[in-house]
N, CA and C atoms as an extended XYZ file, in Angstrom:
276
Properties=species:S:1:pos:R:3:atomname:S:1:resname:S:1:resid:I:1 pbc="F F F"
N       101.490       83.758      144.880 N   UNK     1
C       100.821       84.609      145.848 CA  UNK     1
C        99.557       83.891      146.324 C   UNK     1
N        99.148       84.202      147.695 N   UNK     2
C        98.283       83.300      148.082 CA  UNK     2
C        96.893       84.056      147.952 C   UNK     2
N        95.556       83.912      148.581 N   UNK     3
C        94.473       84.222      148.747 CA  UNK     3
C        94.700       85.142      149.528 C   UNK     3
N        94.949       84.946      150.693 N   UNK     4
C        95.046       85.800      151.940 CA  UNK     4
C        95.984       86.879      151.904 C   UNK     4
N        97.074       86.723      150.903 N   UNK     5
C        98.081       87.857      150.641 CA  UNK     5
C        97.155       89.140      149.978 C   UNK     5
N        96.396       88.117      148.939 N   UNK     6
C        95.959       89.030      147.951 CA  UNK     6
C        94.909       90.181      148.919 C   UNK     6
N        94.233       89.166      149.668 N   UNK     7
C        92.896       89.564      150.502 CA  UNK     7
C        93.255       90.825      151.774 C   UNK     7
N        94.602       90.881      152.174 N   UNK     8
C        95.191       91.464      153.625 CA  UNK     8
C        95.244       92.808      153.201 C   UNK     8
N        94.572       93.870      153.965 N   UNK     9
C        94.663       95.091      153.479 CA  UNK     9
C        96.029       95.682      154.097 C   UNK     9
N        96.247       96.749      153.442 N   UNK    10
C        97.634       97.395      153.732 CA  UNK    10
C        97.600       98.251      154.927 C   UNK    10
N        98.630       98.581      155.514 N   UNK    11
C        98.447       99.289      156.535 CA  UNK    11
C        97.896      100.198      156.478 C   UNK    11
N        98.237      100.884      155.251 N   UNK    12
C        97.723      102.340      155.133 CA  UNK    12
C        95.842      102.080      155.109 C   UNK    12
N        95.188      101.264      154.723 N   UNK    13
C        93.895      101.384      154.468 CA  UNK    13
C        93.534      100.926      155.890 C   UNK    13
N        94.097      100.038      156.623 N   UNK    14
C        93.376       99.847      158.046 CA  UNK    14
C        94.033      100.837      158.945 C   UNK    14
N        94.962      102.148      159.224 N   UNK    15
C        95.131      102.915      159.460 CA  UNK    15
C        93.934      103.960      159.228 C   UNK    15
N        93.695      104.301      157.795 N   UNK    16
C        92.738      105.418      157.368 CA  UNK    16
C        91.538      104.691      157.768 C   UNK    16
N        91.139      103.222      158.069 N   UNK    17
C        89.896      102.911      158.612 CA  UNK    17
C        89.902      103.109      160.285 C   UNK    17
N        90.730      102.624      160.762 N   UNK    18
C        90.750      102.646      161.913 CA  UNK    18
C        90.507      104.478      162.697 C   UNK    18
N        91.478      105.488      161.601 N   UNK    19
C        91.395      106.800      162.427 CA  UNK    19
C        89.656      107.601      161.792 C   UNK    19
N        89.037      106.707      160.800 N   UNK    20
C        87.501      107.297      160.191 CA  UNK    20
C        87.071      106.990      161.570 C   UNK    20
N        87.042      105.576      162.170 N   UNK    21
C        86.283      104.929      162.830 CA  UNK    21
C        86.170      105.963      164.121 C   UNK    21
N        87.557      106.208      164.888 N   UNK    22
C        88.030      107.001      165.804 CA  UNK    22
C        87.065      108.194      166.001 C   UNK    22
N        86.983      108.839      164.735 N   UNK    23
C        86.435      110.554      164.544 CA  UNK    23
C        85.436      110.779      165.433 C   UNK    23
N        84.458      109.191      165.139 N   UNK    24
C        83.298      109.133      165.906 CA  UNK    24
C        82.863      109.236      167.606 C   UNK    24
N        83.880      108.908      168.100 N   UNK    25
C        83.924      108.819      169.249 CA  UNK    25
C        84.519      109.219      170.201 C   UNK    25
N        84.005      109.382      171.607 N   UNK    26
C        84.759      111.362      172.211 CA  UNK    26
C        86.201      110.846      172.559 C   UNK    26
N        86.767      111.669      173.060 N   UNK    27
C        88.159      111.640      172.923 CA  UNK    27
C        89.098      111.151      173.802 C   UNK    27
N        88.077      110.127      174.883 N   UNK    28
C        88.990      108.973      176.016 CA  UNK    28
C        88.979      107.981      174.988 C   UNK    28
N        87.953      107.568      174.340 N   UNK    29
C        87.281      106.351      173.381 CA  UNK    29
C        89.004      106.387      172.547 C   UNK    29
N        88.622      107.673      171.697 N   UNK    30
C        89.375      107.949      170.523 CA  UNK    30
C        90.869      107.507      170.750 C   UNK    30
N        91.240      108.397      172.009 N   UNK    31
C        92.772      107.908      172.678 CA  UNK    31
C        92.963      106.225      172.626 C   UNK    31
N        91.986      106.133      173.457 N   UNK    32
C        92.324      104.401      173.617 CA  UNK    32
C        92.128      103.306      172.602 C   UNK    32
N        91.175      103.769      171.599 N   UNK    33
C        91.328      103.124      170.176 CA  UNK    33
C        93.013      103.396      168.912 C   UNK    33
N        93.155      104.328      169.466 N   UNK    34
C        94.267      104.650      168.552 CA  UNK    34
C        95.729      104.153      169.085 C   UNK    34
N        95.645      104.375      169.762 N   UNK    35
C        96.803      103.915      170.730 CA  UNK    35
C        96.940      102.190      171.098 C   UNK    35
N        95.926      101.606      171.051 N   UNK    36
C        95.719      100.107      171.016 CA  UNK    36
C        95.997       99.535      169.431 C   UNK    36
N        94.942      100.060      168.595 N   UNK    37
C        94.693       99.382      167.440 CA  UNK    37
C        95.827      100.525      165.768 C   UNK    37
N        96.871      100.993      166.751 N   UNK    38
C        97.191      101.968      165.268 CA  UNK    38
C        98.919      102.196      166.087 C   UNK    38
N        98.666      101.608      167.458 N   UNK    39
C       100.276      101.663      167.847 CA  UNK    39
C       100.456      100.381      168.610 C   UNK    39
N        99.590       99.252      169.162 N   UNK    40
C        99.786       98.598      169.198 CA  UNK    40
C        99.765       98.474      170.670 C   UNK    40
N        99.550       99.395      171.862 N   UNK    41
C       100.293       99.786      173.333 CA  UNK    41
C        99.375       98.356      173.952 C   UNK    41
N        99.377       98.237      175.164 N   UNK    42
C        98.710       97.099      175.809 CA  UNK    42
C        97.654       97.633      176.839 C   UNK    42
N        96.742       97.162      177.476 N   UNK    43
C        96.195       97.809      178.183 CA  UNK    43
C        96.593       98.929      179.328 C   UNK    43
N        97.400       98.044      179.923 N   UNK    44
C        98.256       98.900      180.738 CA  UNK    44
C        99.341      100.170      180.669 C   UNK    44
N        99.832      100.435      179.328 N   UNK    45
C       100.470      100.674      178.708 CA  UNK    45
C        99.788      102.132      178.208 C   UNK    45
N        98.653      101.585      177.702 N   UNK    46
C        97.363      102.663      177.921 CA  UNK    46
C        97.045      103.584      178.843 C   UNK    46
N        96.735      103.077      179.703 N   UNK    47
C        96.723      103.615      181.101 CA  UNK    47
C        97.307      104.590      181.301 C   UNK    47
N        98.595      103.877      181.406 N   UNK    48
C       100.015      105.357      181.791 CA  UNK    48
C        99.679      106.111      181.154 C   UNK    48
N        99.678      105.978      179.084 N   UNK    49
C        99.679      107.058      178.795 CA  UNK    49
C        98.637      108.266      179.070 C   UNK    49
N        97.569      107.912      179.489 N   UNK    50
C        96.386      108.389      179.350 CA  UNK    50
C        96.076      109.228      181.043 C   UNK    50
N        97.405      108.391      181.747 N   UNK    51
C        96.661      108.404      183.545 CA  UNK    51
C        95.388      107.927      184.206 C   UNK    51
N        94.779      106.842      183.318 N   UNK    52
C        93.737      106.476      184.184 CA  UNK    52
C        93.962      104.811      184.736 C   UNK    52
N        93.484      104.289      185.177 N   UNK    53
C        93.445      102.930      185.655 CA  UNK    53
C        93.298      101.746      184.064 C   UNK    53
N        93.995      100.703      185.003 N   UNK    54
C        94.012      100.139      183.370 CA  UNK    54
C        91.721       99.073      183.247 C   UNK    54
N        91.367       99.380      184.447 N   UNK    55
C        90.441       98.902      184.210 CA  UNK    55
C        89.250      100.105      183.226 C   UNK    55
N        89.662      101.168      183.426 N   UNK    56
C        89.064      102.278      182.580 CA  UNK    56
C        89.066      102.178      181.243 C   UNK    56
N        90.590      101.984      181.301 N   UNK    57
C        90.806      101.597      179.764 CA  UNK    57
C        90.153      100.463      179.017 C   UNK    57
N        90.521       99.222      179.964 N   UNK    58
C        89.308       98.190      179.508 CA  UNK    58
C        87.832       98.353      179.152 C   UNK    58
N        87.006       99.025      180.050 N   UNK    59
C        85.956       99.639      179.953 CA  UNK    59
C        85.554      100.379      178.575 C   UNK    59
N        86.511      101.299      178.154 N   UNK    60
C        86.371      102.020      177.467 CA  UNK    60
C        86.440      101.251      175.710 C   UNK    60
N        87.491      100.548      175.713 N   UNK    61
C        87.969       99.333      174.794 CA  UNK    61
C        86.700       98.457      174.222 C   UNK    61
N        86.313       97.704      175.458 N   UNK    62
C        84.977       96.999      175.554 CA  UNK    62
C        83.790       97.700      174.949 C   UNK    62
N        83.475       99.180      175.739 N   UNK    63
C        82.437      100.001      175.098 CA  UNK    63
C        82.433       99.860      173.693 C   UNK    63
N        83.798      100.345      172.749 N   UNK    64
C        83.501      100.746      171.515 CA  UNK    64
C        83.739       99.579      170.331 C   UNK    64
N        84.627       98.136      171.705 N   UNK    65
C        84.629       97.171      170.643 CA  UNK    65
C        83.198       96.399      169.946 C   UNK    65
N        82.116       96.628      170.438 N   UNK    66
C        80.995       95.903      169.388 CA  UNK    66
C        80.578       96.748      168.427 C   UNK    66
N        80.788       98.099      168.500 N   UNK    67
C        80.653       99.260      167.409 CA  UNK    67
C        81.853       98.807      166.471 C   UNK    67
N        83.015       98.998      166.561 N   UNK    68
C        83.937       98.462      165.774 CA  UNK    68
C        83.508       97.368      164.576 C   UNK    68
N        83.787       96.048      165.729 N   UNK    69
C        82.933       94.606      165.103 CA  UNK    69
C        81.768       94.816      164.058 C   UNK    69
N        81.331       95.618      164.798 N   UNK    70
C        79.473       95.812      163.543 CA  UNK    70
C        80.361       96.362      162.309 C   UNK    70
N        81.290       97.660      162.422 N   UNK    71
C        81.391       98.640      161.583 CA  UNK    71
C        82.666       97.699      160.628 C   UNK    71
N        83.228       96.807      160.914 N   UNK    72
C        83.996       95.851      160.417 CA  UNK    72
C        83.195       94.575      159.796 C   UNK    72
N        82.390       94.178      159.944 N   UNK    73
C        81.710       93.300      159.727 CA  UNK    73
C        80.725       94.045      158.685 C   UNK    73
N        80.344       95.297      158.857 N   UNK    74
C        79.672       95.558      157.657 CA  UNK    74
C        80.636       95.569      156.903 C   UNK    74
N        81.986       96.426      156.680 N   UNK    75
C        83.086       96.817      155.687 CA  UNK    75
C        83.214       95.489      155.125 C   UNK    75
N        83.388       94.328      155.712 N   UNK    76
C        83.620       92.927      154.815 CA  UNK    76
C        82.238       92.530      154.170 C   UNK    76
N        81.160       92.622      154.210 N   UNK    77
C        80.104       92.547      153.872 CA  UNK    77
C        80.135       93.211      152.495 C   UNK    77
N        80.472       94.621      152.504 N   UNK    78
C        80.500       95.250      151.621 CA  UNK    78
C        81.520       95.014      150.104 C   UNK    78
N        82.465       94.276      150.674 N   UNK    79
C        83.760       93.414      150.407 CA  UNK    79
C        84.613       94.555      150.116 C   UNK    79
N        84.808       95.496      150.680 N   UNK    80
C        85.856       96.703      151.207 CA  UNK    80
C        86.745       95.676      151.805 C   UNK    80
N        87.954       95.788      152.005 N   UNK    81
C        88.538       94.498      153.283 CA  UNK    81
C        89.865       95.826      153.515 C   UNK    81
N        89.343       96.994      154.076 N   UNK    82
C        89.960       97.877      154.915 CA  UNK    82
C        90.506       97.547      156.068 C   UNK    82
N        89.869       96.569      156.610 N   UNK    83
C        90.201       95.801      158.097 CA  UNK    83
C        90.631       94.562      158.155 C   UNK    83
N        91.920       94.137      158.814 N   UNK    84
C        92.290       92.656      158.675 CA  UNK    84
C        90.570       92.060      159.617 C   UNK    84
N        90.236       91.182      158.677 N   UNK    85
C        89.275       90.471      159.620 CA  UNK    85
C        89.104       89.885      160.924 C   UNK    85
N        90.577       89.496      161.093 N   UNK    86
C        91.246       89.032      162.705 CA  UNK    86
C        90.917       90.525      163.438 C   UNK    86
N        91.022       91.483      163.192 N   UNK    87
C        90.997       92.617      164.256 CA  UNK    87
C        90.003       92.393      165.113 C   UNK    87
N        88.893       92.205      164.631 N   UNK    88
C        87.325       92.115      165.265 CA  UNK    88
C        87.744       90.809      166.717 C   UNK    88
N        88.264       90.127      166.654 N   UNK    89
C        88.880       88.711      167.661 CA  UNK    89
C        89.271       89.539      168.554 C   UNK    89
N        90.501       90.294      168.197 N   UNK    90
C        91.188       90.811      169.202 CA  UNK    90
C        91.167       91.869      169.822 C   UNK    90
N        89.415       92.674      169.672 N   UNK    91
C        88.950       93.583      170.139 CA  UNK    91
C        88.422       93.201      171.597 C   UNK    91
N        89.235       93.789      172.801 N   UNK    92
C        89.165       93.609      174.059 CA  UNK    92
C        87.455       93.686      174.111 C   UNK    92
């Protein structure tokens, strides 16, 4: 078994981190965090579901991705590793 096997949190814990994280934030934020980072949809993809423009969605993505990053970056700090560390990269 490697380092990184050992180190990779399970779905279930970056799920239950990802929907804590969510709680916080009103409920276009919340949609578009959950639906990106807990189903995987694409920006656009977003959009539809939601009916707004996919640049909204971006917007909205962008807004809460440096809150995320901080709130991930503390969790590894803390050495919690609730969050694959790559997530923070691929926060639009």
């Amino acid at each position: 078994m490697t380092l990184e096997r050992v180190l990779e949190p399970s779905v279930s814990s970056r799920s239950k981190f990802i929907r804590k994280f969510a709680e916080e934030l009103d409920v276009d934020e919340r949609h578009c965090v959950i639906l990106r980072y807990l189903h995987g949809l694409s920006v656009s993809e977003i959009a539809e579901v939601v009916n707004c423009s996919d640049r909204l969605v971006e917007s909205l993505l962008r807004g809460v991705g440096a809150r995320l990053r901080d709130r991930v970056q503390g969790t590894v700090e803390k050495g919690s590793f609730a969050l694959e560390q790559t997530t923070s990269s691929s926060i639009v």
